[in-house]
C-alpha positions as CSV (number, residue, x, y, z in Angstrom):
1,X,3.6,15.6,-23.1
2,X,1.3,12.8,-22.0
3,X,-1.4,11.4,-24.4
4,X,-4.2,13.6,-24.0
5,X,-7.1,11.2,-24.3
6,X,-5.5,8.8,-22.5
7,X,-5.2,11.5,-19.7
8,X,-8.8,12.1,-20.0
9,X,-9.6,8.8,-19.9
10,X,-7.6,8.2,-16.6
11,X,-9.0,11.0,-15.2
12,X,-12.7,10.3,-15.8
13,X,-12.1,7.1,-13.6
14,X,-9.2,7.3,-11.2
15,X,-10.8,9.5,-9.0
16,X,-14.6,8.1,-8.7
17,X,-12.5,4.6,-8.1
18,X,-10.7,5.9,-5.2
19,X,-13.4,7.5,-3.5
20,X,-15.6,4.4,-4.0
21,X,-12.8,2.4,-2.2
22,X,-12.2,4.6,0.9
23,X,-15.6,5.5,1.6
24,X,-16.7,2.3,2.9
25,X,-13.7,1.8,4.8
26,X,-14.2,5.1,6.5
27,X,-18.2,4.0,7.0
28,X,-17.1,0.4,8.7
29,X,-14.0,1.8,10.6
30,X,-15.1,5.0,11.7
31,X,-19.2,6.0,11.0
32,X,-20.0,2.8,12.7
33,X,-18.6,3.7,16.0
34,X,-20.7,7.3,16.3
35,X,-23.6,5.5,15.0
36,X,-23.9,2.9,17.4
37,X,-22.6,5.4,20.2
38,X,-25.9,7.3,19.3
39,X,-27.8,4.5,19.6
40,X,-27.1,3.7,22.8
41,X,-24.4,0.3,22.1
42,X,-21.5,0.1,25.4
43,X,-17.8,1.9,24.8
44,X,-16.9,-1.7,25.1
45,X,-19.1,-3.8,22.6
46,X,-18.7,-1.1,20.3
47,X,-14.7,-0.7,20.3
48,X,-15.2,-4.6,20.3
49,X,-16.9,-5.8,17.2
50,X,-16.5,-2.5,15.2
51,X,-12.9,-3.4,15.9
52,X,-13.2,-7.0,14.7
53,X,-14.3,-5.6,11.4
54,X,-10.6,-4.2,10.5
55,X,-10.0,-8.0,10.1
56,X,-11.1,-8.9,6.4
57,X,-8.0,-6.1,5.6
58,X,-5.3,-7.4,7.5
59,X,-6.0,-11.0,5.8
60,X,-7.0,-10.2,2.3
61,X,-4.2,-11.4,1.1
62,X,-5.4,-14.9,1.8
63,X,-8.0,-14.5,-1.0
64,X,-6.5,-12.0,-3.5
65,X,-5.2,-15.0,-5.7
66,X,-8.8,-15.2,-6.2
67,X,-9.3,-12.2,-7.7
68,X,-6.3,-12.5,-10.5
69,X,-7.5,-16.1,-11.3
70,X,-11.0,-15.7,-11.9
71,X,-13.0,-12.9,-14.0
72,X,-11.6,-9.6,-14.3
73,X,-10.7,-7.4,-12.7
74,X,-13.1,-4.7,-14.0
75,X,-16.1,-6.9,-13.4
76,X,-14.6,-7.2,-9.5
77,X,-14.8,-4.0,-9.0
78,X,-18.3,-2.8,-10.6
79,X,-19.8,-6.2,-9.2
80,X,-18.7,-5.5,-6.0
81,X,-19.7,-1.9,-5.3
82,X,-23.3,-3.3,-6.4
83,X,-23.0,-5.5,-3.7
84,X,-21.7,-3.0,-1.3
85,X,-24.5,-0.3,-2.0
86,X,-27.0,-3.3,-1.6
87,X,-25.5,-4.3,2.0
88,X,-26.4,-0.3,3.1
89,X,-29.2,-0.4,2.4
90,X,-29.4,-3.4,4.4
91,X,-27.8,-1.4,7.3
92,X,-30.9,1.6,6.7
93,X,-33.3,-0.9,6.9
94,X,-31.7,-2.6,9.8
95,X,-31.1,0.3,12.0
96,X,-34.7,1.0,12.8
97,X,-35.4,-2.7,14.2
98,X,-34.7,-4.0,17.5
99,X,-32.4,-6.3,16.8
100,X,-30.5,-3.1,15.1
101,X,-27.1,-3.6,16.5
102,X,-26.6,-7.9,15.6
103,X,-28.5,-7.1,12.1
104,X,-26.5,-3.9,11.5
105,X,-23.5,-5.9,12.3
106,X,-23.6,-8.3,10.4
107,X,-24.3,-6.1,7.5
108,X,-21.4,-4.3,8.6
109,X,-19.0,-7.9,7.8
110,X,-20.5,-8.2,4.4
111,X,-19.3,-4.5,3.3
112,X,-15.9,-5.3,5.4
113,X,-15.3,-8.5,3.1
114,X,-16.8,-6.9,0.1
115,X,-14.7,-3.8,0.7
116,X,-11.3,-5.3,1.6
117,X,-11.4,-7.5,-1.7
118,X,-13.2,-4.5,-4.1
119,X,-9.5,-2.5,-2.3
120,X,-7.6,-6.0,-4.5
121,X,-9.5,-5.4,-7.5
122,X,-8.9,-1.6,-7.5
123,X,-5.4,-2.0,-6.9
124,X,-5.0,-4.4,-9.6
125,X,-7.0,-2.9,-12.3
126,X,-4.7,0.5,-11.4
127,X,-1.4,-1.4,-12.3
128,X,-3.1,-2.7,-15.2
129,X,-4.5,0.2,-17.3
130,X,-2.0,2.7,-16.6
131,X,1.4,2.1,-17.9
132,X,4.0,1.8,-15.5
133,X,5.4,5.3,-15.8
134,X,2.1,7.0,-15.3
135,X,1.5,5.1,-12.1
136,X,3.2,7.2,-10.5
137,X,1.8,9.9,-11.6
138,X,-1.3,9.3,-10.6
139,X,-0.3,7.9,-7.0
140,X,-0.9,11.3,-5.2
141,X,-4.4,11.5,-7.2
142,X,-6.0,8.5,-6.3
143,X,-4.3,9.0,-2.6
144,X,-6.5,12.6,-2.5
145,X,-9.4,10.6,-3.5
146,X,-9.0,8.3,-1.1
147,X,-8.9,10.0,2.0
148,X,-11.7,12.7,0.4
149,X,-14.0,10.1,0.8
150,X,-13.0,9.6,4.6
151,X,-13.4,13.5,5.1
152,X,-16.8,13.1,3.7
153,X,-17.8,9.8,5.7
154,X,-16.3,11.0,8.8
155,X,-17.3,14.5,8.3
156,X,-20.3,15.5,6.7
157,X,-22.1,12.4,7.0
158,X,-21.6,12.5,10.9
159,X,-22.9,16.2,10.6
160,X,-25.9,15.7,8.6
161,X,-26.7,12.8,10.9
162,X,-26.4,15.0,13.8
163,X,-28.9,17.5,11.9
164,X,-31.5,14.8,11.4
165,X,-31.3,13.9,15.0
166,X,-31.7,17.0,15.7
167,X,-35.0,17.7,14.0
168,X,-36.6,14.1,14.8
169,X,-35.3,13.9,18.1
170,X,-34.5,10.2,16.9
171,X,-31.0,8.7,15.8
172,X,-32.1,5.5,14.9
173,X,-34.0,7.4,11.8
174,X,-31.4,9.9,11.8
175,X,-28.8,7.2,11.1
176,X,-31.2,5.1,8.5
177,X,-31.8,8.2,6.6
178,X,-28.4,9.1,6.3
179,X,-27.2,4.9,5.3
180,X,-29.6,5.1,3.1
181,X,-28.3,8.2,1.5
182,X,-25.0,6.7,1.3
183,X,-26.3,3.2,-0.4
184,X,-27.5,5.2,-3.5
185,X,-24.0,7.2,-3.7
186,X,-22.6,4.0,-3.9
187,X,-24.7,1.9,-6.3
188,X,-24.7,5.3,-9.0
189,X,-20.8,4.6,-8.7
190,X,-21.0,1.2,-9.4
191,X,-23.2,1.3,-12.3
192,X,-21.2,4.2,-13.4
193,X,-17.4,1.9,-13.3
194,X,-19.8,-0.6,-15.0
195,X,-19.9,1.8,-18.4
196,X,-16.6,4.4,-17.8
197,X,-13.9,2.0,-16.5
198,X,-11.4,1.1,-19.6
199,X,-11.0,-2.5,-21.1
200,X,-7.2,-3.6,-20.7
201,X,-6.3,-6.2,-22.5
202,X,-4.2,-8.2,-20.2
203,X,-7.5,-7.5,-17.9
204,X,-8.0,-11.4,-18.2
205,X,-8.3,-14.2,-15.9
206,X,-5.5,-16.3,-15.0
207,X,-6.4,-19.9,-14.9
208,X,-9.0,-22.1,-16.0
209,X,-11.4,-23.4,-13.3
210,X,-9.9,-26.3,-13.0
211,X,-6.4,-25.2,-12.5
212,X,-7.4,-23.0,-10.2
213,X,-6.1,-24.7,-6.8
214,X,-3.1,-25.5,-8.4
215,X,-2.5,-21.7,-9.9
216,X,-4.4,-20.2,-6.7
217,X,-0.6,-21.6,-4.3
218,X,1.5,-20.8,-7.5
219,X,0.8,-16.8,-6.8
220,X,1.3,-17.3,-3.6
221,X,4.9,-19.3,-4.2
222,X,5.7,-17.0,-6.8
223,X,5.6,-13.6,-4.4
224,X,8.3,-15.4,-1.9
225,X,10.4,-16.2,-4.4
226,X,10.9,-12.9,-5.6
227,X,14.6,-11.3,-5.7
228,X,15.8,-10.1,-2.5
229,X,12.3,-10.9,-1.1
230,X,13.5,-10.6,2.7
231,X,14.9,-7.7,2.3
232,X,11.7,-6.4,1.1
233,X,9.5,-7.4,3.4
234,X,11.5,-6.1,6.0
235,X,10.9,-2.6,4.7
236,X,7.3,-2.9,4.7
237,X,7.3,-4.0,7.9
238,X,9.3,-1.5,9.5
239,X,9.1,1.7,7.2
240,X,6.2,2.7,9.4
241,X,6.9,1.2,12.5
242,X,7.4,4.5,14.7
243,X,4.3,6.0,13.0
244,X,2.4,2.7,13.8
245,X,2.9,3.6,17.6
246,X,2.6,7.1,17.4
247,X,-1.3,7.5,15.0
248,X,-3.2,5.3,17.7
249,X,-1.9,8.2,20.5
250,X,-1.6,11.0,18.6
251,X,-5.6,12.3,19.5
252,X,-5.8,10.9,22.9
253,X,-2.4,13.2,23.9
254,X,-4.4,16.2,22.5
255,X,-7.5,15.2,24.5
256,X,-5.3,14.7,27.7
257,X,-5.8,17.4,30.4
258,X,-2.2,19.3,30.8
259,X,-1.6,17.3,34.2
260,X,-1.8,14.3,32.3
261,X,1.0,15.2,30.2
262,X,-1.4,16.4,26.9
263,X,-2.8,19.3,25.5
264,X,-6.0,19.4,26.5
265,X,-7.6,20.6,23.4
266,X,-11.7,19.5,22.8
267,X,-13.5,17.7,20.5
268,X,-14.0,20.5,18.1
269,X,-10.2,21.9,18.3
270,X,-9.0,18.2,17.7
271,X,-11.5,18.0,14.9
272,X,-10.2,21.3,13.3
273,X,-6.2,20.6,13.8
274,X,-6.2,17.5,13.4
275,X,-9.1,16.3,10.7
276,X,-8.9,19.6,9.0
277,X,-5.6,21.4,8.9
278,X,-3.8,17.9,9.2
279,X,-6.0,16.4,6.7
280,X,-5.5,18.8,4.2
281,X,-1.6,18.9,5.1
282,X,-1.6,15.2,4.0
283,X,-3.3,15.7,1.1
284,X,-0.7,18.2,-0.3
285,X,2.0,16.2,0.8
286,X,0.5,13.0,-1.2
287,X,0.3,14.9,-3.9
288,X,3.5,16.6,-4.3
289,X,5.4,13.0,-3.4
290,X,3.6,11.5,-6.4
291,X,4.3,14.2,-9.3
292,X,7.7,14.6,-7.9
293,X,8.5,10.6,-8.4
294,X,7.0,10.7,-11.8
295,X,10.0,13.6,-12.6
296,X,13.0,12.2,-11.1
297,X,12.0,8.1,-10.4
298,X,11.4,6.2,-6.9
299,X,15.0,5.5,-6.6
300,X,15.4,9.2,-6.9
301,X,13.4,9.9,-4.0
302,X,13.5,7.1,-1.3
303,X,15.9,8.6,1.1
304,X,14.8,11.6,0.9
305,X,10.7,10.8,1.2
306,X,12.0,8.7,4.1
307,X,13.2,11.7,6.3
308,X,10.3,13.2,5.5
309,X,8.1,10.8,6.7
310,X,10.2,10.2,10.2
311,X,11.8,13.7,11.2
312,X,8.6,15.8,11.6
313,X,7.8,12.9,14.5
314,X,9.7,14.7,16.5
315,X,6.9,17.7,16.2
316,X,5.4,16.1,19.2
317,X,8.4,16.0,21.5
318,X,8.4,19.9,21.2
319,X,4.3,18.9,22.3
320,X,4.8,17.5,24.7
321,X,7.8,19.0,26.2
322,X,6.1,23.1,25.9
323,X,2.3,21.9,26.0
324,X,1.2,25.3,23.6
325,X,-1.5,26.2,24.7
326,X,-1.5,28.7,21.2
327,X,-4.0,26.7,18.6
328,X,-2.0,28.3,15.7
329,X,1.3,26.8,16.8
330,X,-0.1,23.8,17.2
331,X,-1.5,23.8,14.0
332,X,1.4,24.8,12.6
333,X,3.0,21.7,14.0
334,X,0.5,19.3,13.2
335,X,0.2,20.7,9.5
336,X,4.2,20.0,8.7
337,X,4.1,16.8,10.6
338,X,1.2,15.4,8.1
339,X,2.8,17.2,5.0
340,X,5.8,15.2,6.1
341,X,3.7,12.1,6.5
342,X,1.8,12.7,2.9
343,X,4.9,13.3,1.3
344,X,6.9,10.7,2.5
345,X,4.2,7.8,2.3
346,X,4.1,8.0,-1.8
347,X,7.6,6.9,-2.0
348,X,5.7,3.5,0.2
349,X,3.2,3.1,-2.0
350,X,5.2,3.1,-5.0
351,X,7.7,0.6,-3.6
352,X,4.8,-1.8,-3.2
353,X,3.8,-1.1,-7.1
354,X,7.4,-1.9,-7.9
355,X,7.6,-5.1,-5.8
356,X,4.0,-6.5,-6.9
357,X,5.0,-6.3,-10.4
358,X,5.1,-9.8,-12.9
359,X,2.7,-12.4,-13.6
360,X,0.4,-11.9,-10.8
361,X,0.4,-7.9,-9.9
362,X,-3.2,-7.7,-8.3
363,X,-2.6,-10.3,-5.6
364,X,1.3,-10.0,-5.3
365,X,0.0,-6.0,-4.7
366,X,-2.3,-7.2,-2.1
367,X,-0.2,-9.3,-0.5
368,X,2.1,-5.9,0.0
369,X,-0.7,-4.3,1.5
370,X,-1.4,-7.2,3.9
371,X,2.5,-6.9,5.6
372,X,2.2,-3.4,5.3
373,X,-1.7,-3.3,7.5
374,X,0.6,-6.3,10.0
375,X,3.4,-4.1,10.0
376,X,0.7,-1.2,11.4
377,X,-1.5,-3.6,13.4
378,X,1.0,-5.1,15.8
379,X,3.3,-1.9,16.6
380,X,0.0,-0.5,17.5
381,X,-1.6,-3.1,20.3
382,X,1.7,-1.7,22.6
383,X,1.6,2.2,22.3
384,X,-1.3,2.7,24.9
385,X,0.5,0.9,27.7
386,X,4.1,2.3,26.6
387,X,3.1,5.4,26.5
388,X,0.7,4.8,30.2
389,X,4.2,3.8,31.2
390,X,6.7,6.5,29.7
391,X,4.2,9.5,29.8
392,X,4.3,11.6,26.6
393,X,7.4,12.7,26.4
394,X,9.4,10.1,26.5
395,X,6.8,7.5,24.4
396,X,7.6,10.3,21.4
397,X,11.5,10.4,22.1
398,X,10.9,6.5,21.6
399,X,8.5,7.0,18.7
400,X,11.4,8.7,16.9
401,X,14.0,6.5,17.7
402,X,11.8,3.3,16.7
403,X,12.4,4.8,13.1
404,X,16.2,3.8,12.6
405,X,15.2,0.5,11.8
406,X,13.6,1.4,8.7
407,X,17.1,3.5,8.1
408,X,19.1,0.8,8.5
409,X,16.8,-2.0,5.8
410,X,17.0,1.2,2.8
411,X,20.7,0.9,2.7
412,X,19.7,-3.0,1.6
413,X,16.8,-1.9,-0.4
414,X,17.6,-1.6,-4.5
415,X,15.3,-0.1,-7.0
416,X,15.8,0.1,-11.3
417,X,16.5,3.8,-11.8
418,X,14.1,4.7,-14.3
419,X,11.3,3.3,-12.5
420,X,8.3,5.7,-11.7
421,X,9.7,8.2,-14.4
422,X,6.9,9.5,-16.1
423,X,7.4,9.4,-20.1
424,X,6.9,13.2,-21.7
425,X,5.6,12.2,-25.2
426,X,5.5,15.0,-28.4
């Protein structure tokens, strides 16, 4: 068995991490876009500059050396929910001034930066004070975390906002009250990491101040020069590149009228089969991906967590092709595609532990992340006007076949055997 306190220990801080790192995500990427919506900003400005905020993720990679080179990593991540919390209260105050939406917005760019680099810290500190063999895990845990905090961001906090306006008659208050709520959730998190989070002692910085140019392009050097490198980044770009085109269509199909080739489900049916049953569907698949890697290993597991991923796509040529009009069969659809999806993305994640690992595992992690978000981003700007031009049913036949590339880079891909074994101790 597993060291007990060292369990406990992982488990008093794993989870209140996680949380803290997807919940301002989900507030920037997702709460924005209903707030402003209630308050009156254009569909266009606020797809616009809501959208513009995705950015400091795609190129955190570009700063992530920083992070490994200077302080801790521990002092990153308490330090920066501080500074997070902070900034919404900023956007409370903000919301019930004129100038709301430029002030608000701005705001917005300081939690996007704050966020995407607090997401480096967190990453690193994880490969740091776990051993590698309990990485895995703990993979499905901080996964569940993750995403709980979306479910409560996009979720209740919309609700409860909602509520407010409701009894006011006023969103801008609705909205502040409700920021504001959020700002001291997240500055009792960060003075909570600053006391529970452990002390690793290869927690250190890398490089004196004034090696730190020179170091800061030696992490950077040291990433490409990795074994089989290519190979590698061939896999994170195109291990999700059929799911990349499929996630930005999957809700508009369900909100498509029947003529238009979709289901025409509404807003609360998408919301329950799709945020709900599909949500908790990817949960349990998360889950189950990362305890079953920590019995048999990664290598164990990557062919078969990669069918799982892809196969269930095809869920939504059955969609499209029979258009159900039944709620339970097409919640039944939707909850094995997600498990699928859960289940298969550990295997992902994992990989990307296994390649960041060496000198420099917190940006080397990061710069994982940043091909996997390019490998998401680009795939993505083409699906609305392939699948304008192909209808439904053919965009999903194409969805599934726009997976054999990531078939063909696996038979390249090579992992250690052991790796993401969990150890049973006596």
């Amino acid at each position: 068995m597993s060291d007990p306190k060292n369990s406990r220990t992982a488990w008093a801080w794993i989870p209140s991490l996680y949380f803290a790192e997807g919940l301002p995500y989900a507030l920037v990427m997702s709460v924005a876009l209903v707030a402003y919506k209630n308050l009156g900003v254009s569909n266009a400005q606020n797809t616009f500059f809501v959208g513009l905020l995705y950015l400091p993720w795609v190129i955190k990679p570009l700063w992530s050396p920083a992070v490994d080179l200077l302080k801790t990593r521990r002092w990153w991540i308490w330090t920066l929910q501080l500074l997070v919390g902070v900034a919404l209260a900023g956007v409370a105050g903000a919301l019930v001034t004129t100038h709301f939406f430029a002030a608000s917005l701005a705001l917005f760019w300081v939690i996007a930066f704050a966020s995407a680099t607090h997401d480096v810290a967190a990453d690193g500190f994880y490969l740091l004070a776990l051993a590698e063999r309990e990485q895995a895990w703990f993979n499905g845990i901080r996964s569940t975390f993750y995403r709980l905090a979306a479910i409560l961001a996009k979720g209740q906090l919309v609700i409860l906002a909602g509520i407010l306006a409701a009894q006011t008659n006023d969103f801008s208050s609705a909205w502040s009250r409700v920021f504001g709520l959020v700002a001291v959730l997240v500055l009792l998190l960060g003075a909570y990491h600053r006391f529970i989070l452990p002390r690793p002692a290869n927690d250190q910085p890398g490089a004196a101040g004034q090696n730190f140019s020179g170091e800061f392009f030696k992490t950077f050097a040291a990433f490409f020069q990795k074994p089989g490198i290519g190979v590698s980044l061939l896999f994170l770009l195109t291990y999700r590149f059929g799911e990349a085109q499929l996630m930005p269509m999957t809700q508009l199909f369900f909100l498509d009228a029947h003529v238009q080739g979709g289901l025409g489900l509404t807003n609360t049916q998408v919301g329950f089969i799709y945020n709900t049953v599909g949500v908790i569907a990817l949960i349990c698949g998360g889950l189950l991906g990362g305890f079953a890697i920590s019995r048999h290993g990664l290598k164990f597991w990557l062919w078969p967590m990669l069918l799982a991923i892809h196969l269930p796509d095809a869920v939504f040529i059955w969609l499209a092709t029979a258009q159900p009009e039944n709620l339970y069969a097409i919640s039944a659809g939707i909850a094995v595609e997600q498990f699928g999806y859960g289940f298969g993305f550990a295997s992902f994640m994992l990989y990307m532990i296994y390649l960041a690992r060496g000198k420099h595992p917190t940006a080397h992690y990061a710069l994982c992340t940043g091909f996997m978000a390019l490998g998401m981003m680009i795939p993505g700007l083409w699906s609305g006007w392939l699948a304008a031009h192909l209808g439904y049913k053919l965009f999903f036949i194409w969805v599934v076949l726009a997976t054999i590339p990531s078939f063909l880079v696996m038979t390249k891909i090579s992992v250690e055997p052991d790796f993401g074994k969990r150890v049973e101790k006596n």
